[in-house]
SENUNU-739293 format. One line per 4 residues: their letters; for each residue x, y, z of C-alpha. Coordinates in steps of 0.25 Angstrom, whole numbers, padded with zeros to 4 digits, m for minus. Layout:
BEGIN
a) X/Y/Z  ...
REM end
This chain:
BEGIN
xxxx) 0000/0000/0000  0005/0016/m0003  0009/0021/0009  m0005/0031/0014
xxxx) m0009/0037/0027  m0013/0023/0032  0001/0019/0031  0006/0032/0036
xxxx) m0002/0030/0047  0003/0015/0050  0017/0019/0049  0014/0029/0060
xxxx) 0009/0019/0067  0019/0009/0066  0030/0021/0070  0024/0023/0081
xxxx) 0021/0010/0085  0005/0012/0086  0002/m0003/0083  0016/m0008/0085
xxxx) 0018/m0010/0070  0007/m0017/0067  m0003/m0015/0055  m0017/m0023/0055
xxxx) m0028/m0020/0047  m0042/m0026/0043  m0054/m0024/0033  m0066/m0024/0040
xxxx) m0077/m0025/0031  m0093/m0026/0036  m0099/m0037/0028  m0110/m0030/0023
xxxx) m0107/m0031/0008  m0095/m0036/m0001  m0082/m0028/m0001  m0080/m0019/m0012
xxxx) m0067/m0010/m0019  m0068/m0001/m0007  m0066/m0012/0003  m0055/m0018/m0007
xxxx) m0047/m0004/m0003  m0050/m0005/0013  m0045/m0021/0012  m0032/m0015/0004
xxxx) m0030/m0004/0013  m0030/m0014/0026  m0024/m0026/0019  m0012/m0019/0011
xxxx) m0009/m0008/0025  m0008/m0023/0033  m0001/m0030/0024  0009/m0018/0022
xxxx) 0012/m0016/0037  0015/m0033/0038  0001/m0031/0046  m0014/m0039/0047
xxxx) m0025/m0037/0040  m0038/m0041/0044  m0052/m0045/0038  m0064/m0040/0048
xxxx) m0077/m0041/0046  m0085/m0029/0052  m0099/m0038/0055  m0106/m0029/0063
xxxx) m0119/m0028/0056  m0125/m0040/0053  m0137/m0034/0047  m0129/m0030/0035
xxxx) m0117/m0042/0035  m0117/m0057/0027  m0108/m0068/0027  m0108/m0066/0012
xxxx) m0102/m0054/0014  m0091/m0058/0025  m0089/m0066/0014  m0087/m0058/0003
xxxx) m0078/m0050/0010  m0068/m0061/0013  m0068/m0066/0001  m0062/m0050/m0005
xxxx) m0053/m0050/0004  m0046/m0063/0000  m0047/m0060/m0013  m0040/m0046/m0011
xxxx) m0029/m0053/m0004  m0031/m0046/0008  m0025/m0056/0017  m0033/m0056/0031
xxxx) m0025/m0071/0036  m0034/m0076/0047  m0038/m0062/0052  m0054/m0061/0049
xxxx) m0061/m0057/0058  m0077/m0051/0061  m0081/m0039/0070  m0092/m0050/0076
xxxx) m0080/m0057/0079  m0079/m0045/0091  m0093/m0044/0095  m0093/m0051/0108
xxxx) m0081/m0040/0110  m0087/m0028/0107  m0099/m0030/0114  m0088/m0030/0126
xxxx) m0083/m0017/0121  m0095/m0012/0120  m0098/m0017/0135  m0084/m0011/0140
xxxx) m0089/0004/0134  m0103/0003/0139  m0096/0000/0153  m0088/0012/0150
xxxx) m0099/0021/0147  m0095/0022/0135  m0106/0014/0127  m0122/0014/0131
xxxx) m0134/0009/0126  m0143/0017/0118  m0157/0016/0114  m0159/0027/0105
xxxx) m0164/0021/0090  m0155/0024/0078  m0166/0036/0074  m0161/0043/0087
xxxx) m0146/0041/0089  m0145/0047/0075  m0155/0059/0082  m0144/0058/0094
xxxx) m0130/0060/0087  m0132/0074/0082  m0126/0077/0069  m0112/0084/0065
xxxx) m0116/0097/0070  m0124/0094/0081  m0121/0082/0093  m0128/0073/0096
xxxx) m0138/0069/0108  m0134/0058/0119  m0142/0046/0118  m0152/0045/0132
xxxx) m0146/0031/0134  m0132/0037/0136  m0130/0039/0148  m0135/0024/0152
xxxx) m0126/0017/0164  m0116/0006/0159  m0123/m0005/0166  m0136/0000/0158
xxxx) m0131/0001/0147  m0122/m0012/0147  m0135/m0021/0152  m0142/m0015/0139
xxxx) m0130/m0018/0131  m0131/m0032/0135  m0146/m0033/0132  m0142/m0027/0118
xxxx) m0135/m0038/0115  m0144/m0050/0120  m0154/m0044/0110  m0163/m0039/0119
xxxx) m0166/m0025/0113  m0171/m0025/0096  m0163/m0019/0087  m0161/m0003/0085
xxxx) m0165/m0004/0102  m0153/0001/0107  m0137/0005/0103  m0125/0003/0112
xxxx) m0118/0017/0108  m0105/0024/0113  m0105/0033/0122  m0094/0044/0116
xxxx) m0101/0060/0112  m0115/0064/0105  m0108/0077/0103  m0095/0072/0096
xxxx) m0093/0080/0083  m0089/0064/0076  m0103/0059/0076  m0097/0045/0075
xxxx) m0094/0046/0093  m0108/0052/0096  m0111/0039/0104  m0109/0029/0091
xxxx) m0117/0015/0090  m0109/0002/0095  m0120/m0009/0097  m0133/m0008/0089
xxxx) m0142/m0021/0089  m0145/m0031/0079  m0153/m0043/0078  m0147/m0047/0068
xxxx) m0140/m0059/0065  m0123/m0057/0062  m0117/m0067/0051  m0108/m0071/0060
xxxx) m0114/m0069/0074  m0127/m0073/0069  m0137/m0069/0082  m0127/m0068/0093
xxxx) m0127/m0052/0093  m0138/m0042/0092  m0131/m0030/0094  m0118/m0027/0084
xxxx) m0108/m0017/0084  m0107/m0005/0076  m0096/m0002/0067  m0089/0009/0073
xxxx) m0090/0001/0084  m0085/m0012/0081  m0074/m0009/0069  m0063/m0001/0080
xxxx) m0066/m0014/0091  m0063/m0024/0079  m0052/m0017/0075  m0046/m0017/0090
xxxx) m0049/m0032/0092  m0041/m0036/0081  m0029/m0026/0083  m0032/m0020/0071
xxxx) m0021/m0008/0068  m0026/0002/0057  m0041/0000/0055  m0041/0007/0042
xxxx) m0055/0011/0038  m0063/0022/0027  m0063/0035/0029  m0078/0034/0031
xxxx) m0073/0028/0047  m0065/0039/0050  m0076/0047/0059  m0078/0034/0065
xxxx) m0062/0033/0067  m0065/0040/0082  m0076/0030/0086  m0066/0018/0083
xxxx) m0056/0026/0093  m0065/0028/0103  m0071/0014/0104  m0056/0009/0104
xxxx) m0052/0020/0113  m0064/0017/0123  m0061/0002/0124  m0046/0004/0126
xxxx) m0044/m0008/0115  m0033/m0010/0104  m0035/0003/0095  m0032/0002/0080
xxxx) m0030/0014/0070  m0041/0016/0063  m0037/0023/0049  m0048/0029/0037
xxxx) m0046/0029/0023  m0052/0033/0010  m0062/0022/0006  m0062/0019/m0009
xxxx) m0072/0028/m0018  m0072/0025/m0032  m0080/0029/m0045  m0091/0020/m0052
xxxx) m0093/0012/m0039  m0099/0012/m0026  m0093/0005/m0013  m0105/0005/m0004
xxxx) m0108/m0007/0001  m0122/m0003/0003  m0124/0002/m0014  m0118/m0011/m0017
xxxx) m0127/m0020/m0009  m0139/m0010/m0016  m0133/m0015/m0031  m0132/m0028/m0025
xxxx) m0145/m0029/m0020  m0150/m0022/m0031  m0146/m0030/m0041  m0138/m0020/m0048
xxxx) m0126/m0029/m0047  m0126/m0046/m0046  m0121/m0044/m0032  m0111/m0038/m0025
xxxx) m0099/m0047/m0033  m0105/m0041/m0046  m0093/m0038/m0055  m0097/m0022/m0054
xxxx) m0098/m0021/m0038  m0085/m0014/m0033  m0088/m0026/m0022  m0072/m0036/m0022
xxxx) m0082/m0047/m0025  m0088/m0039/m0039  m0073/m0035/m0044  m0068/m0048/m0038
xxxx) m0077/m0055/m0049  m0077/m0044/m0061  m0062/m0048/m0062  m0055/m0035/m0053
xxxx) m0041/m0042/m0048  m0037/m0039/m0033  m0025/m0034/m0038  m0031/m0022/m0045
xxxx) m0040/m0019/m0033  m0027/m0019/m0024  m0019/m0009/m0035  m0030/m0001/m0035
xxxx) m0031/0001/m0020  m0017/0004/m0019  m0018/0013/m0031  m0031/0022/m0026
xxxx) m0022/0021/m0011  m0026/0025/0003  m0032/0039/0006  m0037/0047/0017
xxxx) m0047/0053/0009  m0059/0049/0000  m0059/0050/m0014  m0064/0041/m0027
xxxx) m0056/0033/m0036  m0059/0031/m0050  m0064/0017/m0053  m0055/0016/m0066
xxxx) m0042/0016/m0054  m0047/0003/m0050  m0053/m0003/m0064  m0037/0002/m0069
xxxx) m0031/m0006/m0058  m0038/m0019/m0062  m0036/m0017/m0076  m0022/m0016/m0072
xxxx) m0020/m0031/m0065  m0029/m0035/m0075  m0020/m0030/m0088  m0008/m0038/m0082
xxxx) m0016/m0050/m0078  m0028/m0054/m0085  m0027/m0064/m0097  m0032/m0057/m0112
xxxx) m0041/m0064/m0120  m0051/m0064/m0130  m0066/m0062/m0129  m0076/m0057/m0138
xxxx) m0089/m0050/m0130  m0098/m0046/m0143  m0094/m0056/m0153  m0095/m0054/m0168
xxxx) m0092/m0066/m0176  m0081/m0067/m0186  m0078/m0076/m0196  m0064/m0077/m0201
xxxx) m0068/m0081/m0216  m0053/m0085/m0220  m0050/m0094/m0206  m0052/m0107/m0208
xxxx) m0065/m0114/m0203  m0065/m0123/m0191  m0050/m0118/m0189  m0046/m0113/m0176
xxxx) m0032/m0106/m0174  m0024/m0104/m0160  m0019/m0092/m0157  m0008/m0086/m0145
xxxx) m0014/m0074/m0138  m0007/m0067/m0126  m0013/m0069/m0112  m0007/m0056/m0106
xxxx) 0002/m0049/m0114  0006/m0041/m0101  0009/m0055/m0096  0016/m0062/m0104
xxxx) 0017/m0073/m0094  0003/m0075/m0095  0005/m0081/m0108  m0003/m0083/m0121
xxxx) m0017/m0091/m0124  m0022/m0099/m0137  m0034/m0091/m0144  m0041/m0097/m0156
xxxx) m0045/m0091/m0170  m0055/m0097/m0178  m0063/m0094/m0191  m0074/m0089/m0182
xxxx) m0071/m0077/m0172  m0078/m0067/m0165  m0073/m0050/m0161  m0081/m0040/m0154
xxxx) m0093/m0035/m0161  m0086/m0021/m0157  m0074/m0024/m0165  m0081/m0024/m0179
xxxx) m0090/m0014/m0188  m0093/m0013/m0198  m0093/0001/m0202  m0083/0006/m0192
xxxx) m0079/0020/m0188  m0066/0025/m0192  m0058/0023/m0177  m0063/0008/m0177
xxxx) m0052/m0002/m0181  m0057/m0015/m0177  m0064/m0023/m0189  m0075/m0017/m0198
xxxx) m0076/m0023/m0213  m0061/m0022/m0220  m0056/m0020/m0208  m0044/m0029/m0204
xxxx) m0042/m0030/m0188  m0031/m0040/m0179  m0039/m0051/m0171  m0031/m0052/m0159
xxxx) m0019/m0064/m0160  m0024/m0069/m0172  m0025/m0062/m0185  m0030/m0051/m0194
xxxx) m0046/m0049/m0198  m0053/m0044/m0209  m0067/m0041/m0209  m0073/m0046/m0223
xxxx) m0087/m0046/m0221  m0099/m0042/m0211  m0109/m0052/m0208  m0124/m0045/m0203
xxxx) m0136/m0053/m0198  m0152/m0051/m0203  m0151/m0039/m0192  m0139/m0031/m0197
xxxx) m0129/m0034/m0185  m0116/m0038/m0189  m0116/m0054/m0186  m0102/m0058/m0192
xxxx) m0089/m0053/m0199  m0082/m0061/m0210  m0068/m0058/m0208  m0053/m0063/m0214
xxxx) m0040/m0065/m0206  m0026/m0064/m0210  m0019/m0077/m0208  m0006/m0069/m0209
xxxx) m0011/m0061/m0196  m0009/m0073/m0187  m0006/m0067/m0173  m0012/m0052/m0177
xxxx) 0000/m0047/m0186  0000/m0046/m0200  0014/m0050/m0207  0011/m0038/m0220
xxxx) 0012/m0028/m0207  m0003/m0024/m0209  m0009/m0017/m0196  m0023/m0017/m0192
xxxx) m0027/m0007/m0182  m0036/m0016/m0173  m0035/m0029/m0163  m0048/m0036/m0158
xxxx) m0050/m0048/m0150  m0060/m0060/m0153  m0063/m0075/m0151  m0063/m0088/m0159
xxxx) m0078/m0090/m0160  m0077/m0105/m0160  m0068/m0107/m0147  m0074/m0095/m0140
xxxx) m0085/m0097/m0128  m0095/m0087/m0125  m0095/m0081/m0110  m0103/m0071/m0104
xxxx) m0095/m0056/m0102  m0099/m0046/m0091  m0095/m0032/m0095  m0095/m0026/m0082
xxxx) m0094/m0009/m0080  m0094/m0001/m0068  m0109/m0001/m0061  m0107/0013/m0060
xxxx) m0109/0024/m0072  m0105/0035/m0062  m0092/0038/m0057  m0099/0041/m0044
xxxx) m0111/0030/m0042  m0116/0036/m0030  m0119/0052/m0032  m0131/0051/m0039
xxxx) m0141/0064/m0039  m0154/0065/m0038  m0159/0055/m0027  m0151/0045/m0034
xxxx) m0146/0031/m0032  m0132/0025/m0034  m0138/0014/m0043  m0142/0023/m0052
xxxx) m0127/0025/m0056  m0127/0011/m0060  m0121/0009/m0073  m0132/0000/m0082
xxxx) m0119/m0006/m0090  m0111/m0011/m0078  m0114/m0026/m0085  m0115/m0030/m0098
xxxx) m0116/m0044/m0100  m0112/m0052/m0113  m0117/m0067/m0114  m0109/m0073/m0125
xxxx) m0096/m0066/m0126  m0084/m0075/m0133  m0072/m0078/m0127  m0060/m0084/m0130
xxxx) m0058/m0100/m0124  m0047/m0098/m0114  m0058/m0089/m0106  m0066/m0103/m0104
xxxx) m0055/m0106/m0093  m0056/m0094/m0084  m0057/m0094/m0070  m0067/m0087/m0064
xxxx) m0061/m0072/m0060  m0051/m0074/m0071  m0047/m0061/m0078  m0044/m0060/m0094
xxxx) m0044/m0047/m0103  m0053/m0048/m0112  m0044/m0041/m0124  m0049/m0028/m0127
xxxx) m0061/m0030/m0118  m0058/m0029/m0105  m0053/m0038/m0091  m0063/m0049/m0089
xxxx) m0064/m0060/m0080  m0072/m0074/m0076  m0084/m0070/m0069  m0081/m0079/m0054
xxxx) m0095/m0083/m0053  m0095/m0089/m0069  m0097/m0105/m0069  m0094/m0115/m0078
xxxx) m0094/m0112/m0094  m0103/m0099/m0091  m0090/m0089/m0089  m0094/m0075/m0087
xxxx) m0083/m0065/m0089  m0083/m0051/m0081  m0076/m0039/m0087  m0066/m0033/m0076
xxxx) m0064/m0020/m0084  m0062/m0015/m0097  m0049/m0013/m0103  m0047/0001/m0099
xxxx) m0057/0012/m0093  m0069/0012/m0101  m0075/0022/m0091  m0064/0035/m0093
xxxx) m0073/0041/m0103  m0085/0040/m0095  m0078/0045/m0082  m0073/0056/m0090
xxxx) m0088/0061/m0094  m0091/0059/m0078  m0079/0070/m0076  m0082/0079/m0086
REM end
């Protein structure tokens, strides 16, 4: 990681002997939804610091509100961290893993009189707390004895009182100008059952009040959080302060804003319940699990993290930062091949019939360690129905009528004649080849001024393509006028979906998640949930920004 005020701040530290040297961190995610790019840049930030400073890293999950929180989700989230290499060893742990312990917290503070009970509804302590200008108003159940106040805490918990009934709240300032220490929530109760607890507790910790206990427990160091947590920051110090326990430094950052997306893990569950998106691993979430299965390698999520950095302040990145990193890895890394998406037949009228010709094609030419595969040529072939017309406009130098053009590593095509069906539409081409051309050079030193890509009909196979786009058509998908709604930003041609695209035969072994450039079509890659001979291939991104001109209207 590049060295930033976190790591100024650690080096302090470690001069002065703070934590005696030692660096641990954690990711403490609430299981209430699948992790998306913004969490990617909070598990980068913890892991890479720990793992800079020779430290630990730890995986916690924040379970404090089982009204919200499902195992699919705990699962989820263990399974993008793995997969980001964000190595936790052993150390996974649950904030109900420490209930039992900070009910006796709790208890410790009530008996200090420092915690009581309160029965004022939510309607009301909002009434109480004043505003930023204004203080607020001490609860009528402030001032309740310990012994009260403990013997109502115990009831709380035995589930005696329905939900809403009462609060154990702090007992700190109704007049302090941070509204976050005017008397702050610790215990609300819920009869709810926990995925891990199931029916053993009723009452559950707040947030603010469980996330600087947790990080005592488990001698956290440097709790690093959003910037969002920073007014809360004096909260976590006087919990920590009052108890007398272990006290870690907590530490906020910028969390990660970027165009064409949002990272609300409440708008996502909308398109997810909404059916705007197949779930929340659809290929166009910003979820780990959606760019985990549209093809985005970890490796480009990383580079862009450490490129975007750590800062102190908020700000938005562009979404073609991160979409040039994965086209980056992907350049270097995924395998070219052929594949046609809008087929237009050809027949080669001087090949010979029934013959079929092997030819070397080049895997990666930016790796040449990766080889070189057999493609065929035969009599029949097909190109993209875009790389024809017929009556073509003077800057288009793929094939029209006369027009000669080089078929990639095979030979050079002439088109001789048009073939139109009862409708009009263009059908088939009859074309010619050079046999001299074999390979895509012409021995007499003739030049043609265009290259296109195309596929053997006969040893093909047809395969369903997702074009996938942003979901987005705004750079900024949540300021919408008017009464608007963020959905109403969602762009209509995010999916398209072609049934019978051809493809070249060495795509039939691909492994599900496997990466290939399709040549001059973009990075692809096997759909992960495609099964048995009906492979779906995903597009991961175009070949190169398709979206600068569009962003450049949105400037002007």
């Amino acid at each position: 990681m590049k060295p930033n005020f976190i790591t100024e701040i650690i080096d302090e530290h470690n001069k002065t002997g703070r934590f005696a040297a030692r660096v641990h961190t954690r990711f403490p995610p609430e299981p209430n939804g699948y992790l998306h790019i913004g969490h990617a840049k909070a598990i980068y930030a913890n892991y890479a610091i720990a793992k800079q400073y020779n430290g630990k890293f730890n995986l916690r999950f924040d379970d404090t509100n089982p009204c919200k929180e499902e195992q699919e989700y705990v699962n989820s989230i263990i399974e993008d961290v793995l997969w980001l290499g964000a190595d936790y060893q052993d150390r996974i742990f649950y904030a109900s893993d420490y209930f039992e312990q900070m009910y006796n917290y709790a208890a410790a503070l009530i008996k200090k009189g420092k915690a009581y009970v309160c029965d004022l509804n939510a309607e009301k302590i909002r009434e109480f707390r004043g505003t930023l200008t204004a203080p607020g108003k001490d609860s009528p159940y402030r001032n309740r004895s310990a012994e009260e106040n403990l013997d109502l805490f115990t009831r709380m918990r035995s589930g005696e009182f329905p939900d809403g009934a009462k609060t154990l709240r702090a007992k700190i300032d109704m007049a302090h100008p941070n509204l976050n220490l005017r008397d702050p929530i610790m215990y609300r109760i819920l009869h709810s059952s926990h995925h891990r607890t199931k029916d053993t507790w009723c009452i559950y910790p707040t947030y603010d009040w469980a996330h600087g206990l947790e990080d005592s427990i488990e001698n956290i160091t440097h709790s690093i959080c959003t910037l969002e947590f920073e007014n809360h920051r004096p909260l976590y110090d006087w919990f920590i302060d009052q108890l007398g326990i272990f006290h870690p430094q907590q530490i906020e950052f910028a969390r990660l804003n970027i165009t064409y997306t949002v990272l609300s893990k409440r708008k996502l569950l909308e398109l997810v319940e909404g059916n705007f998106v197949s779930g929340w691993d659809d290929p166009r979430m910003p979820t780990i699990a959606g760019l985990r299965r549209r093809g985005y390698p970890k490796e480009a999520l990383y580079n862009f993290c450490e490129e975007i950095g750590v800062a102190k302040f908020n700000s938005t990145i562009d979404v073609g930062v991160l979409e040039e990193s994965v086209r980056g890895i992907l350049n270097k890394t995924a395998t070219r091949v052929m594949a046609v998406l809008r087929p237009l037949k050809i027949i080669v009228k001087n090949y010979p019939e029934g013959k079929f010709e092997e030819l070397e094609a080049v895997n990666n030419p930016e790796d040449v360690s990766m080889g070189s595969r057999k493609i065929f040529f035969s009599r029949e072939i097909y190109i993209e129905q875009e790389d024809f017309r017929e009556n073509p406009p003077k800057e288009f130098f793929r094939l029209s009528p006369g027009r000669e053009v080089r078929l990639r590593y095979a030979y050079f095509l002439k088109c001789e004649e048009v073939i139109k069906g009862k409708d009009g539409n263009i059908v088939e081409l009859i074309c010619s080849y050079d046999p001299q051309t074999r390979g895509g050079n012409a021995p007499d030193g003739r030049k043609v001024k265009a290259t296109i890509h195309w596929v053997s009909a006969a040893k093909s196979f047809d395969a369903q393509v997702n074009l996938y786009d942003r979901l987005f058509n705004n750079p900024d998908p949540e300021n919408v006028g008017g009464g608007g709604d963020f959905k109403s930003n969602i762009n209509p041609h995010s999916l398209e979906i072609i049934k019978n695209a051809k493809l070249e035969p060495a795509l039939k072994e691909a492994l599900p998640g496997q990466r290939y450039q399709f040549e001059r079509l973009g990075y692809f890659c096997l759909d992960t949930k495609s099964s048995g001979q009906n492979l779906i291939f995903n597009r991961i991104s175009t070949l190169r920004d398709a979206w600068a001109k569009i962003a450049h209207k949105f400037k002007k």
